[in-house]
C-alpha positions, 0 to 999 in steps of 0.5 A, spaced: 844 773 854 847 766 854 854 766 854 855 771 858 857 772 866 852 775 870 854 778 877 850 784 877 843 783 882 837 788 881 830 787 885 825 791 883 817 792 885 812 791 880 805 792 881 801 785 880 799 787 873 805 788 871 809 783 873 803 778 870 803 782 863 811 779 864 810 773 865 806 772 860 810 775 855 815 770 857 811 764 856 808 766 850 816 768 848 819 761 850 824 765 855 824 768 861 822 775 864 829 776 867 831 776 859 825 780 857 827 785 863 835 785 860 833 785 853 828 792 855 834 795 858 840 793 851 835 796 848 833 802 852 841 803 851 842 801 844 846 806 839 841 810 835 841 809 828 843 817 828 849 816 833 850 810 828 851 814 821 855 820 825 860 814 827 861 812 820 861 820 816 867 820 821 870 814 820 869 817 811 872 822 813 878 820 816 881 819 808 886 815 810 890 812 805 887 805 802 889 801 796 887 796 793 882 790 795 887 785 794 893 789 796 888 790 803 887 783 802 893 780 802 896 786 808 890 783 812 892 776 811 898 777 812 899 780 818 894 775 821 897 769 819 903 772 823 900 773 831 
């Protein structure tokens, strides 16, 4: 989570067991149990590898025109180095 602006608060209620399996977590992980409690939500919200495979069968699907790799090489390049 480094990196990133954080605004948004949440308080939650735990019973004692909980919050000492947490915290305990947290020490043996080196980290904080802010960043296991936000690790355990992006990973509740994580894209599923089933979502994952149906984007890239559609993006296969698609059947743009492509050329060659160094002609794509080249367009990407070049396109690049003029912004």
């Amino acid at each position: 989570m480094r990196g990133k602006k954080l605004e948004a608060r949440l308080e939650i209620r735990l019973d004692p067991q909980q919050l000492q399996n947490l915290k305990d977590e947290a020490a043996a992980k080196g980290t904080s149990v802010a960043d296991l409690v936000r690790e355990a939500i992006s990973q509740r919200y994580a894209v599923s590898r089933e979502e994952k495979l149906k984007a890239v069968q559609q993006m296969a699907n698609i059947n743009a025109p492509v050329a060659d790799w160094n002609q794509m090489k080249k367009e990407i390049e070049s396109g690049y180095l003029k912004e």
